[in-house]
Rosetta silent file (secondary structure, phi, psi, omega in degrees, C-alpha in Angstrom):
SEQUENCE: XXXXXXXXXXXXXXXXXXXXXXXXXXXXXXXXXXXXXXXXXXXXXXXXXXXXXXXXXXXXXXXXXXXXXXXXXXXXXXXXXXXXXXXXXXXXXXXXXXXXXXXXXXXXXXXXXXXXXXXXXXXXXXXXXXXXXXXXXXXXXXXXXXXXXXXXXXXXXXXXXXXXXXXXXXXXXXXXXXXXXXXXXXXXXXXXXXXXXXXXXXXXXXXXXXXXXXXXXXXXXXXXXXXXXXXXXXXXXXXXXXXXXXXXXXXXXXXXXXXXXXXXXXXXXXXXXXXXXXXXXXXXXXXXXXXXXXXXXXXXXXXXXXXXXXXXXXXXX
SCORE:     score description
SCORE:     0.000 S_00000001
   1 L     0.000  140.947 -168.650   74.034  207.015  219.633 S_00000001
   2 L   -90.813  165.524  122.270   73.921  204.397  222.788 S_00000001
   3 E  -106.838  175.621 -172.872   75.492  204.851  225.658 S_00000001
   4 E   -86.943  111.393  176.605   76.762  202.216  228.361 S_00000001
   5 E  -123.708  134.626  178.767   74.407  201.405  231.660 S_00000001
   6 E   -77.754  169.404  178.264   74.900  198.215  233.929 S_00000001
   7 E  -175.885  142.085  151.562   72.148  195.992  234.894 S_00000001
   8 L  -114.801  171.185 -158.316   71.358  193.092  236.051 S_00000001
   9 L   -28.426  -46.127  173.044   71.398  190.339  234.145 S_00000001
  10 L   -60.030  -25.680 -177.187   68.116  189.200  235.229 S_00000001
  11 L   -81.208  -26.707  164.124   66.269  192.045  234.668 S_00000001
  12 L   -60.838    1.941  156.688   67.085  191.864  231.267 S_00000001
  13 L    99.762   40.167 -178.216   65.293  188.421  230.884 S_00000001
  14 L   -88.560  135.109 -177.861   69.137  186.485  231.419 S_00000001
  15 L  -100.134   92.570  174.046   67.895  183.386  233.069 S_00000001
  16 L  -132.007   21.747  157.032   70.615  183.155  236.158 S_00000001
  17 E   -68.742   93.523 -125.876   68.452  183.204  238.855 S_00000001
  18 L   -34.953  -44.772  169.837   68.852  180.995  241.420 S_00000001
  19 L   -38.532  -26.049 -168.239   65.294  179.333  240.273 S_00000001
  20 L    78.969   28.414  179.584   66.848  179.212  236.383 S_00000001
  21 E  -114.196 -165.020  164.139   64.534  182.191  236.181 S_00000001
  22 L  -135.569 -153.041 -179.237   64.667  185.980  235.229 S_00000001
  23 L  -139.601   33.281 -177.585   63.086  189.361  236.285 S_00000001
  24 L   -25.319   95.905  152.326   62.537  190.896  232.566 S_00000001
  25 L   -59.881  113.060 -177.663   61.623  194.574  232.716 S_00000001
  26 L   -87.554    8.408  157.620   59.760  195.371  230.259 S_00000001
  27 H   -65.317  -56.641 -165.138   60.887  199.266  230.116 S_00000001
  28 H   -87.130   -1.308 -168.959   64.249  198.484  230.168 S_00000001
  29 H  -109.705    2.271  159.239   64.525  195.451  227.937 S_00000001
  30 H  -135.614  -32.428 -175.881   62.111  197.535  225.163 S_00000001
  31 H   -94.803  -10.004 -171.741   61.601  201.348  225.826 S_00000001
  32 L  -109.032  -25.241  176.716   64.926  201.940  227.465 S_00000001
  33 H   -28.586  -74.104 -138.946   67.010  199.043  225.111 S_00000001
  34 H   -81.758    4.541  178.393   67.349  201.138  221.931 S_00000001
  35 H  -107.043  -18.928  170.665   69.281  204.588  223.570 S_00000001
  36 E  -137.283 -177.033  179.708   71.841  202.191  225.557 S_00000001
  37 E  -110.528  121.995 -166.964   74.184  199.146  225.666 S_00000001
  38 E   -82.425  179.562  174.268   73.646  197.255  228.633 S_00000001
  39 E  -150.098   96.541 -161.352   76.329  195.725  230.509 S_00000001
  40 E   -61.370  146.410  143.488   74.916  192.400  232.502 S_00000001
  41 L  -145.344  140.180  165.075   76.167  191.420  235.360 S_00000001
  42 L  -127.365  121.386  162.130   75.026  188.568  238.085 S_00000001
  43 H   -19.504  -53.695 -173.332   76.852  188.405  241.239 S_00000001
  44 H   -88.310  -32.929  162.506   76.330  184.922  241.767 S_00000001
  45 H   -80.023  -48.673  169.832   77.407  183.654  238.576 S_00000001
  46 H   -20.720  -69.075  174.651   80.356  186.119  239.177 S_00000001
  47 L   -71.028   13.747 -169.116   81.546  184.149  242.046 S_00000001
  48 L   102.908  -11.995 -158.826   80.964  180.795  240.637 S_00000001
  49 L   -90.435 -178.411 -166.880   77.745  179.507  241.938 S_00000001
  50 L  -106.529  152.110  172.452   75.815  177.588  239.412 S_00000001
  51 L   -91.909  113.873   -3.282   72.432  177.866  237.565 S_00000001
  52 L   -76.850  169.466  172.578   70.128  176.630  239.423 S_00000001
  53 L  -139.216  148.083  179.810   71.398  177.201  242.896 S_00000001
  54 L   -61.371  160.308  178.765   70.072  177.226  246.634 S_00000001
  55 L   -80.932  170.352  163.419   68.893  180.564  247.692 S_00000001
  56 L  -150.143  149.330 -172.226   70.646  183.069  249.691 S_00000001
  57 E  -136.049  168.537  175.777   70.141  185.807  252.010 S_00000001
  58 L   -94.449   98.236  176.957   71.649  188.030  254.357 S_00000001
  59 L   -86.597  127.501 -173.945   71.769  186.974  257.593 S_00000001
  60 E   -58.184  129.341  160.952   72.370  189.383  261.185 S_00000001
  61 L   -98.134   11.850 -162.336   74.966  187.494  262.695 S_00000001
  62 L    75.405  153.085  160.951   74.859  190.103  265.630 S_00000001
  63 L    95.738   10.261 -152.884   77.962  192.920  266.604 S_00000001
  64 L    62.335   23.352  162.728   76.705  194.488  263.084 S_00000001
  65 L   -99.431  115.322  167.875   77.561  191.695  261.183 S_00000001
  66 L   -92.939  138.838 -168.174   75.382  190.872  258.305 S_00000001
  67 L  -104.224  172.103  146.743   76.554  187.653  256.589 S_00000001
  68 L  -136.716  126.781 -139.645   75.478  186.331  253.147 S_00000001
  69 E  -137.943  164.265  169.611   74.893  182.707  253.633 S_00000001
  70 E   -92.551  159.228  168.216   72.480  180.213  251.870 S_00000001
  71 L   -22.049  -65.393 -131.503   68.823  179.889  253.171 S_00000001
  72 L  -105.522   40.869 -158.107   68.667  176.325  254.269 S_00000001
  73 E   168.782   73.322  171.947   72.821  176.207  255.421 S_00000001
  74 E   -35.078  -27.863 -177.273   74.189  178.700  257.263 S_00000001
  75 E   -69.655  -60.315  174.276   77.717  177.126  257.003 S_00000001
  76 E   -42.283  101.826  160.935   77.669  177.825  253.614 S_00000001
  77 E  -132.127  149.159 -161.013   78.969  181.257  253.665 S_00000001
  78 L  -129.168   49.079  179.866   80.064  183.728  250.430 S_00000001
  79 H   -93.917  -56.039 -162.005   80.274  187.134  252.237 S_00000001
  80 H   -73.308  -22.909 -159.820   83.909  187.560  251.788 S_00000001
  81 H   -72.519  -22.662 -178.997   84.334  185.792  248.377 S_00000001
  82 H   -96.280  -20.468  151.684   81.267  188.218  247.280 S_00000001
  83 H   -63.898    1.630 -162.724   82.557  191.129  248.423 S_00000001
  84 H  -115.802  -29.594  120.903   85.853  190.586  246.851 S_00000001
  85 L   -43.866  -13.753  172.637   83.968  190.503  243.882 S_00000001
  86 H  -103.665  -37.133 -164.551   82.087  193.576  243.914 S_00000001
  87 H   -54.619  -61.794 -162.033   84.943  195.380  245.206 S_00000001
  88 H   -53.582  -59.137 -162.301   87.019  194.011  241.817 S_00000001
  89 H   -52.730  -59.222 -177.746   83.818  194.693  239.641 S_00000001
  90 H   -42.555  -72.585  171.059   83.045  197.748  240.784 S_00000001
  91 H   -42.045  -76.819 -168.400   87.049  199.337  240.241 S_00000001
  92 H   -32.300  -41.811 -145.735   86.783  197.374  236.215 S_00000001
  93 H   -96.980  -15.727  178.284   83.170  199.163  235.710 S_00000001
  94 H   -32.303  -45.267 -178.316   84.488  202.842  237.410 S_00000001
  95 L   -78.650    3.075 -158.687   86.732  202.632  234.160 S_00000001
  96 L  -122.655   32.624  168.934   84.064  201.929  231.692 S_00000001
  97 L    38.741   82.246  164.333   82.084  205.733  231.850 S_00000001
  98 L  -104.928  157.008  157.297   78.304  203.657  232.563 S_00000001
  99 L   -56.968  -53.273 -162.769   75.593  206.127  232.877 S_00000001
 100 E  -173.643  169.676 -178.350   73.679  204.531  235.189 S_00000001
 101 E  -157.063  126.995 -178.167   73.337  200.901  236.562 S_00000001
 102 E  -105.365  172.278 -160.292   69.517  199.449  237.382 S_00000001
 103 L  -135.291   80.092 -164.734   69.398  196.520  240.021 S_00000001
 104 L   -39.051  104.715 -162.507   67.664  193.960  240.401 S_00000001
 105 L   -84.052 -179.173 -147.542   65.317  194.739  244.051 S_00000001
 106 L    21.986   44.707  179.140   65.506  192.627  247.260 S_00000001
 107 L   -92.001  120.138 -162.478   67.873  190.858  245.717 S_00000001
 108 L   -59.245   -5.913  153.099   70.699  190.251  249.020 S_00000001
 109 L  -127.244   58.528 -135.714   73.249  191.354  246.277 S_00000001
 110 L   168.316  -55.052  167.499   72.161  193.212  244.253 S_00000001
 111 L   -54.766  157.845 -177.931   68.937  195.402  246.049 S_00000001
 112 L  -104.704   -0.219 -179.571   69.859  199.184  246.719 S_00000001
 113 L  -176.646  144.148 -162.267   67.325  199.337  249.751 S_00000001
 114 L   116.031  -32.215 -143.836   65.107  197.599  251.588 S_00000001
 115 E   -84.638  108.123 -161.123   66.781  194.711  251.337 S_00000001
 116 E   -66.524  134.981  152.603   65.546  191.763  253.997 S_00000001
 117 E   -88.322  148.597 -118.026   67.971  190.566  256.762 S_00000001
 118 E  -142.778  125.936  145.134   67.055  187.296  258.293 S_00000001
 119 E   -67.951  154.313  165.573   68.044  186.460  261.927 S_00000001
 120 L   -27.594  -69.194 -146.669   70.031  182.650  262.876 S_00000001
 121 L   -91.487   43.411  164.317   66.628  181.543  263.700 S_00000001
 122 L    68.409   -5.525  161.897   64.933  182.618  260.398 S_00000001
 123 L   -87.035 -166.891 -144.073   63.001  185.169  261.015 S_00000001
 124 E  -111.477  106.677 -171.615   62.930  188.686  259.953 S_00000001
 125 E   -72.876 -170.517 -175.517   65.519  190.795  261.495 S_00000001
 126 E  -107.891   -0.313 -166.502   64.466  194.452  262.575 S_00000001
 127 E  -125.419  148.506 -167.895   67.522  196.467  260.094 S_00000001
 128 E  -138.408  139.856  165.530   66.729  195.811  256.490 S_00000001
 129 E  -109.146 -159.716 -176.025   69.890  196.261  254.063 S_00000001
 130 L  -129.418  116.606  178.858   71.670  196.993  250.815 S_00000001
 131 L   -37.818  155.321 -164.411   72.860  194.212  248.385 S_00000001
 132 H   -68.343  -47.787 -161.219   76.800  193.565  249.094 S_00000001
 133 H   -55.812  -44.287 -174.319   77.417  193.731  244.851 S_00000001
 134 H   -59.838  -44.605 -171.563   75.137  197.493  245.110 S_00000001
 135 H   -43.552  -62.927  166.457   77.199  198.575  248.123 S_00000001
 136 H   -24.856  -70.529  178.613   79.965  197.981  246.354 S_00000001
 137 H   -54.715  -49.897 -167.376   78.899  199.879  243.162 S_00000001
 138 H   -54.091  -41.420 -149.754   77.293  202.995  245.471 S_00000001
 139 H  -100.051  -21.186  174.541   80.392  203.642  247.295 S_00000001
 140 H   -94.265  -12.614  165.165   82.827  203.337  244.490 S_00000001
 141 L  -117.456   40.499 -166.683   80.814  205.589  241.871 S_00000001
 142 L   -91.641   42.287  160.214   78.975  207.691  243.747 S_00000001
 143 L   -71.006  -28.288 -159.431   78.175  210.044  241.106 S_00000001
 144 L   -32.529   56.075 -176.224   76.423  206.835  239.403 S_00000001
 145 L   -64.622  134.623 -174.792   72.576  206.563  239.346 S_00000001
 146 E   -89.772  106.943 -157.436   71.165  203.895  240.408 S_00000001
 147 E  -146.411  131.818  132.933   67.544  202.455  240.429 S_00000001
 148 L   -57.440  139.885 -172.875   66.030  199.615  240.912 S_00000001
 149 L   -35.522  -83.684 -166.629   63.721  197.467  238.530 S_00000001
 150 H   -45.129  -96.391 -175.220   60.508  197.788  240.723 S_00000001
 151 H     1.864  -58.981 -176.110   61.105  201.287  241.393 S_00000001
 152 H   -51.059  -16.087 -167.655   61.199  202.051  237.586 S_00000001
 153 H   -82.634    7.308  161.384   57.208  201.113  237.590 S_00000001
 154 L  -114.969   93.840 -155.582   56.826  204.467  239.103 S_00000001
 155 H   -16.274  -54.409 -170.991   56.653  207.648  236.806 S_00000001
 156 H   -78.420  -41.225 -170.758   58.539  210.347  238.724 S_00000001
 157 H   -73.832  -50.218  171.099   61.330  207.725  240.031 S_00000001
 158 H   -76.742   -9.615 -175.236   61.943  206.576  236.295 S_00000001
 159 H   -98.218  -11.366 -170.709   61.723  209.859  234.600 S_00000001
 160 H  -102.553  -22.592 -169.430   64.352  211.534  237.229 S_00000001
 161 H   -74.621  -48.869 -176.452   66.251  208.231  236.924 S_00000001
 162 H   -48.122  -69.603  166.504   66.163  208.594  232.688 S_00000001
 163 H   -16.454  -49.764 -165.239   67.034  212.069  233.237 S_00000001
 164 H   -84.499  -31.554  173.158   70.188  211.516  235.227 S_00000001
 165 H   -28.309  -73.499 -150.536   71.153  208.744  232.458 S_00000001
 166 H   -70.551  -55.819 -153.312   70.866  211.519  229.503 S_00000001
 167 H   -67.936  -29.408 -171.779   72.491  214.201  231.745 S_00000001
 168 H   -87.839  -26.910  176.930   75.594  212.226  232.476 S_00000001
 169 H   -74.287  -28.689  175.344   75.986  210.758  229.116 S_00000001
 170 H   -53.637  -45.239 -163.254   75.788  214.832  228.055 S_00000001
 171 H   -98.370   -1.185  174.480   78.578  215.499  230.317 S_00000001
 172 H   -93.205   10.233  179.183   81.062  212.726  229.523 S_00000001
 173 H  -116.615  -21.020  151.959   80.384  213.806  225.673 S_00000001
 174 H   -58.444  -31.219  174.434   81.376  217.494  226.821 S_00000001
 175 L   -91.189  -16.263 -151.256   84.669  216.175  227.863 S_00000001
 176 L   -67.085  -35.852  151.060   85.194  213.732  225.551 S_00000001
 177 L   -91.126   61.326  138.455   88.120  215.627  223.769 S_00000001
 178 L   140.834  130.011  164.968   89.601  216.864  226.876 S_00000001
 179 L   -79.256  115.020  179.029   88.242  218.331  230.123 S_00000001
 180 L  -117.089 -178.878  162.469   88.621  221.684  229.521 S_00000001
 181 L   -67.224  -50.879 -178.979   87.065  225.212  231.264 S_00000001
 182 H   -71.050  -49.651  178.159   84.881  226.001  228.642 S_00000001
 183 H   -92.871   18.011  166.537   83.458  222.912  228.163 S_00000001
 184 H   -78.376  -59.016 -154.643   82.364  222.403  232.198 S_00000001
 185 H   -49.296  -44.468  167.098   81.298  226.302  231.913 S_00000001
 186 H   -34.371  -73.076  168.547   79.255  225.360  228.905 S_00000001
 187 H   -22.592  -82.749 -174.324   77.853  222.278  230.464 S_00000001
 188 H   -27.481  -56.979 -148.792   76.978  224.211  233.778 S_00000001
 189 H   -80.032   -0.927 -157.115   75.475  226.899  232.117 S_00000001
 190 H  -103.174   -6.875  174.615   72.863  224.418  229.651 S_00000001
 191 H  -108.907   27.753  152.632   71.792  222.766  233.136 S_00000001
 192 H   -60.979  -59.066  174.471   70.600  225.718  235.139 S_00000001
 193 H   -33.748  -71.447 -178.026   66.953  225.507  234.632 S_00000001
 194 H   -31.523  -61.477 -128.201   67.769  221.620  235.748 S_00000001
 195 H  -110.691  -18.805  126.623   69.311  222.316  238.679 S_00000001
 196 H   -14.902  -74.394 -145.353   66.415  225.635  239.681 S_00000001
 197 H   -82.417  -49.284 -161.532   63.821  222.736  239.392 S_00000001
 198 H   -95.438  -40.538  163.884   65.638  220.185  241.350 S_00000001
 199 L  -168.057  131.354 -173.298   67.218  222.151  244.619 S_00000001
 200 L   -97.505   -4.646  174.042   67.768  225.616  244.282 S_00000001
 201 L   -96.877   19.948  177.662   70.142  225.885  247.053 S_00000001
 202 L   -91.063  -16.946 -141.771   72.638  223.036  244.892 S_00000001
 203 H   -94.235  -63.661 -156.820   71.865  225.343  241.859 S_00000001
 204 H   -74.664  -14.434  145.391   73.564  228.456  243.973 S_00000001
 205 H  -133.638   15.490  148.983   76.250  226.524  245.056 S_00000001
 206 H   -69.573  -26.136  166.014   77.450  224.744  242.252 S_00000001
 207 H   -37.090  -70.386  178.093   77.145  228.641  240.873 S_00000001
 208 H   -39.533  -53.398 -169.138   79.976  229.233  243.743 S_00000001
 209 H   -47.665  -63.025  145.737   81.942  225.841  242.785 S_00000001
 210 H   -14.558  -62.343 -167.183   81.821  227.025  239.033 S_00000001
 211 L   -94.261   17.341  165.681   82.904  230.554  239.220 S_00000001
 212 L  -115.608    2.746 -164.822   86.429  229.253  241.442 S_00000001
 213 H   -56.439  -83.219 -177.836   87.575  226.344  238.906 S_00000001
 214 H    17.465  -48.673 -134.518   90.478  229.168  237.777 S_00000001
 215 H   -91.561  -26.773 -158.145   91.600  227.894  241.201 S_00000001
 216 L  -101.488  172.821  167.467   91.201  223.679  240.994 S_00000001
 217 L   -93.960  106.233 -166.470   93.214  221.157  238.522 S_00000001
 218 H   -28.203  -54.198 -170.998   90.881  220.794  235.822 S_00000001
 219 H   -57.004  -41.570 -156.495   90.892  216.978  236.377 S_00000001
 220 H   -72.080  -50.447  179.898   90.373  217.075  240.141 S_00000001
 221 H   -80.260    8.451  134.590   87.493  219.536  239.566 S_00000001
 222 H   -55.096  -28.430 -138.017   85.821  217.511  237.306 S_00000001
 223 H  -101.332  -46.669  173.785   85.573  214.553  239.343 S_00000001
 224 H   -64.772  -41.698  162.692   84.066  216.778  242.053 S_00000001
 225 H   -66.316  -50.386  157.456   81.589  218.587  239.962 S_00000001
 226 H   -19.349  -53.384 -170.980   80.636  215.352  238.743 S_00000001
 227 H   -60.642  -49.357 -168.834   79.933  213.926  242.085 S_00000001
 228 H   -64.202  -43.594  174.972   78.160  217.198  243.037 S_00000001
 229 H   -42.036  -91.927  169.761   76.565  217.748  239.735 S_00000001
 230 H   -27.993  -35.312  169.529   74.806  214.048  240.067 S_00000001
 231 L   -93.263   -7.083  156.309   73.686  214.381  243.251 S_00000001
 232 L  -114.050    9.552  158.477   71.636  217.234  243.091 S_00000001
 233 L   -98.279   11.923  173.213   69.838  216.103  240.162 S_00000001
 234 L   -94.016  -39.017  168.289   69.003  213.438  241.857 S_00000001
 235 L   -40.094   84.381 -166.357   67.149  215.345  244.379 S_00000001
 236 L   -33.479  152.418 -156.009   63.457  215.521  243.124 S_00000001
 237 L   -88.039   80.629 -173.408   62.086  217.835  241.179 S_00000001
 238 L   -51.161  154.303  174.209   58.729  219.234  243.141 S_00000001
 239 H   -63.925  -18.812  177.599   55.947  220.777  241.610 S_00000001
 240 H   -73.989  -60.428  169.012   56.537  223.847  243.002 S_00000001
 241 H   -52.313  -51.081 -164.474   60.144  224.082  241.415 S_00000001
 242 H   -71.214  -15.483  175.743   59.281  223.257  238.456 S_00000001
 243 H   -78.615  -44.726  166.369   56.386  226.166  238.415 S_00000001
 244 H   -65.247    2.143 -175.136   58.959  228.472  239.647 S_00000001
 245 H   -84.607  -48.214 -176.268   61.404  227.674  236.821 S_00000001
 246 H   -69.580  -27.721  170.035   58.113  227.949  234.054 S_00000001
 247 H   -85.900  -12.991  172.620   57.706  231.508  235.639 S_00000001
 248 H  -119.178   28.499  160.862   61.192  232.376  234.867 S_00000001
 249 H   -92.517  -57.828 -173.914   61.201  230.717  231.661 S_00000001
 250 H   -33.815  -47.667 -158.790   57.798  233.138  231.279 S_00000001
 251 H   -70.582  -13.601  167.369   59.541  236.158  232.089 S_00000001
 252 H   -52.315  -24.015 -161.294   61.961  235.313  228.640 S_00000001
 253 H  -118.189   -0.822  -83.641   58.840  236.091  226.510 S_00000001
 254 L  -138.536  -39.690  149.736   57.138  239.143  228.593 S_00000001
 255 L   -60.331  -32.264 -176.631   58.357  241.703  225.284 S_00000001
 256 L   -79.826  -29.636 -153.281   57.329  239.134  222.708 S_00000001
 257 L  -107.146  159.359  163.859   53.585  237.739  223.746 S_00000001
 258 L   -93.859 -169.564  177.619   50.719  240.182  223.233 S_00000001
 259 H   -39.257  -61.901  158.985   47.938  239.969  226.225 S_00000001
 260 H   -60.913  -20.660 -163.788   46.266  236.787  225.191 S_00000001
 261 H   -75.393  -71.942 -159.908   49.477  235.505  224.707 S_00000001
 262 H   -74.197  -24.343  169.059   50.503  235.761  227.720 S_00000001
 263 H   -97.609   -0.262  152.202   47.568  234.873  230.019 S_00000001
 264 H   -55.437  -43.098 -176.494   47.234  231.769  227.824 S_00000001
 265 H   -68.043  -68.821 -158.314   50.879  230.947  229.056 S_00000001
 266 H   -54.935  -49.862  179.853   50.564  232.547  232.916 S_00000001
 267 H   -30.151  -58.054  170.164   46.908  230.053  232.921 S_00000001
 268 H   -64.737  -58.870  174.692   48.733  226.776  232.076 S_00000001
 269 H   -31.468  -48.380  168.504   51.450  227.754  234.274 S_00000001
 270 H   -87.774  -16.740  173.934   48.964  227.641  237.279 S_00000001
 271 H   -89.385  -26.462  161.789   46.676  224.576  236.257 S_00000001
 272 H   -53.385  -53.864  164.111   50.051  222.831  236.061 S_00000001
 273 L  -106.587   47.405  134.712   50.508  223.406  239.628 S_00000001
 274 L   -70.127  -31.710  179.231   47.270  223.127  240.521 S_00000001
 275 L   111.935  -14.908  170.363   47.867  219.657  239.517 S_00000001
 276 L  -110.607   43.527  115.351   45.630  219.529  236.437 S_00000001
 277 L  -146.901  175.669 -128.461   47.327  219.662  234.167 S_00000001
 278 L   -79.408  154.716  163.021   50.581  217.258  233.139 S_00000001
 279 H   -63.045  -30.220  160.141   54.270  219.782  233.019 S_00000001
 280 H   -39.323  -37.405 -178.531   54.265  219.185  229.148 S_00000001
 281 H   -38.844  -78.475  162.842   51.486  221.424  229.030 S_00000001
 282 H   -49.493  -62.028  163.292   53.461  224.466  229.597 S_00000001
 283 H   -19.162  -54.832 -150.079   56.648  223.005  228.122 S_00000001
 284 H   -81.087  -25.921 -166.443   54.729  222.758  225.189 S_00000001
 285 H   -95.578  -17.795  157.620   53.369  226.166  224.750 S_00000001
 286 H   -40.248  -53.110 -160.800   56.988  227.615  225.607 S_00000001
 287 H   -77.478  -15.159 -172.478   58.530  225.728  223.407 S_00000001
 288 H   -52.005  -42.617 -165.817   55.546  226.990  220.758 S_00000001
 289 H   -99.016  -36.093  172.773   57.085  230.631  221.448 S_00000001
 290 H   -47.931  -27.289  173.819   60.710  229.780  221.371 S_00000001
 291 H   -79.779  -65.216  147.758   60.068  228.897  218.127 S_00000001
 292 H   -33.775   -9.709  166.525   58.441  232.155  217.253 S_00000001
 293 L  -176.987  107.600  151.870   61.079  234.671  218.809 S_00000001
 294 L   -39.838  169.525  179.941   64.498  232.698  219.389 S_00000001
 295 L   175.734   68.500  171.116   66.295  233.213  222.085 S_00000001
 296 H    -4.306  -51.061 -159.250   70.229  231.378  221.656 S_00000001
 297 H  -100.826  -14.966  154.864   70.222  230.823  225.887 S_00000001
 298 H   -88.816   -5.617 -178.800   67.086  229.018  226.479 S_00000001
 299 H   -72.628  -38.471 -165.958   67.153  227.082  222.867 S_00000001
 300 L   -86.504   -3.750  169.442   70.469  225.486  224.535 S_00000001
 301 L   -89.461  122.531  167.435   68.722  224.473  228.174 S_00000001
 302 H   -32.724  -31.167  175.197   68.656  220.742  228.804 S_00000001
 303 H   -41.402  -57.676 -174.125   65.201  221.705  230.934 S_00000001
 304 H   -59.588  -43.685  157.125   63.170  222.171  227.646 S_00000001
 305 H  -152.488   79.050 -149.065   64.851  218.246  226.439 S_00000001
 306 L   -72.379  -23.333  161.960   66.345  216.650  228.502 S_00000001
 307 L  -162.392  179.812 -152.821   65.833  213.242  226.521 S_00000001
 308 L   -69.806  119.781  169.795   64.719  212.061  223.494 S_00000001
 309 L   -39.361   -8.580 -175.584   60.557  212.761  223.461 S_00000001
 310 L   -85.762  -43.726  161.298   59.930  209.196  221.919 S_00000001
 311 L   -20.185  -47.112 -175.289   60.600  207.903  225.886 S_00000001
 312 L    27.746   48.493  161.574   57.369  210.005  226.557 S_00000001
 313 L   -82.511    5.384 -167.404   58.362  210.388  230.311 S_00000001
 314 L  -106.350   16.839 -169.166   57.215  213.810  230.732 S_00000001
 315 L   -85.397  -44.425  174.073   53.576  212.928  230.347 S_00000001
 316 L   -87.301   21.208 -173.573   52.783  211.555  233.879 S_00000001
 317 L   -81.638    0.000    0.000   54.948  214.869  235.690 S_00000001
């Protein structure tokens, strides 16, 4: 089963770049292609301009106003008509449950950070921005995540990225006949480990958030755990967290392993954060024992697979 994630068009080899060119990724256009359905978009063919086209950038007009104007013709300017367009886009894709949405970077609509601003006389301003179309997206979903192409060429920033994909498509498939109490509590409870490893003071007070829903309108307090949810799994997941989470995964087996057992396990556990060796390591011999004496509430945490192992993002962790 697929789920939906935006993109743009260019990274996906669409040639609408001003140049008639594109900015294929080859993760997402082969290793990330077959788990979703993208959904292109280019800003600039949004609004009309044509393939090929003059370039454009953002330019400081001073007073905090950043413009988006072409390079060689300043006059030419599409800041409100492209904002008027992201704004629109943005509401249309809010309704369409996406996952995630990757970005094409330094693009002046498009990058999420980074992005250059230009002074009148063509140089290099000193404030670097955020594409208008991304702005757009960030502020109207901001459960969403959101990564840029280039970005993805770096293991822990694409595997935390995948992750939040997988996690969100999990929790719109919890709701999917009806946001109910049981199936947030449910959720909540199969992403603890997750949320230990990623900030442990988000973990203690979505705990708080959690134990009052009795109190919220089921809808309203979805929308908020959502928000809340998303945003501390975005927070990265340190080596340190994740060894204390693998010691309190350990302490699940502490009746089960004999001696050997167990300082094979405690061994890994410490050359993982020593740094030599990868977090599968442990994962692996965990999961080795999970299998060998069950255990109902860790077989159901998203920590142990958080996406499908064919991805094989947990290799460089």
């Amino acid at each position: 089963m697929s789920f939906p994630v935006g993109v743009s068009a260019c990274v996906i080899g669409e040639k609408v770049r001003f140049d008639s060119g594109h900015k294929r990724s080859p993760f997402v256009s082969k290793e990330l292609a077959p788990y979703v359905d993208f959904v292109p978009v280019c800003p600039e063919v949004g609004i009309g301009l044509p393939v090929p086209r003059p370039a454009i950038r953002l330019v400081d007009k001073g007073d905090l106003s950043v413009r988006l104007v072409e390079t060689k013709d300043q006059q030419k300017d599409y800041t409100e008509k492209m904002t008027a367009f992201s704004e629109q886009k943005a509401e249309e894709l809010a309704h369409q449950s996406l996952r995630g949405y990757i970005v094409c970077a330094k693009s002046p609509t498009c990058g999420m950070e980074r992005v250059k601003v230009y002074r009148e006389n063509g140089y290099a301003s000193d404030i670097s921005g955020v594409g208008l179309y991304t702005q757009a997206l960030m502020a109207r979903m901001p459960w969403l995540p959101v990564e840029e192409d280039g970005r993805l060429n770096d293991p822990i920033l694409k595997e935390n990225f995948v992750f939040r994909l997988f996690a969100l498509d999990d929790l719109y498939q919890s709701v999917e006949q009806g946001v109910t109490k049981k199936a947030l509590v449910d959720f909540h409870s199969r992403y603890k480990l997750v949320l230990m490893a990623h900030s442990p003071e988000k973990y203690r007070e979505l705990g708080r958030f959690m134990a009052n829903i009795g109190h919220y309108d089921l809808d309203r307090f979805f929308e908020q755990y959502r928000t809340a949810f998303m945003q501390a799994i975005a927070i990265r997941a340190t080596r340190k967290k994740h060894t204390n989470v693998l010691m309190h995964l350990q302490g699940y087996f502490k009746n089960n392993l004999d001696k050997s057992q167990k300082a094979e396990l405690a061994n890994l556990i410490h050359a993982y954060r020593q740094g030599t060796m990868p977090l599968l390591a442990p994962l692996t011999l965990i999961s080795h024992h999970l299998h060998n004496h069950p255990d109902a509430y860790l077989a159901n945490q998203a920590y142990l697979k958080p996406y499908p192992d064919a991805l094989r993002l947990r290799y460089g962790l």
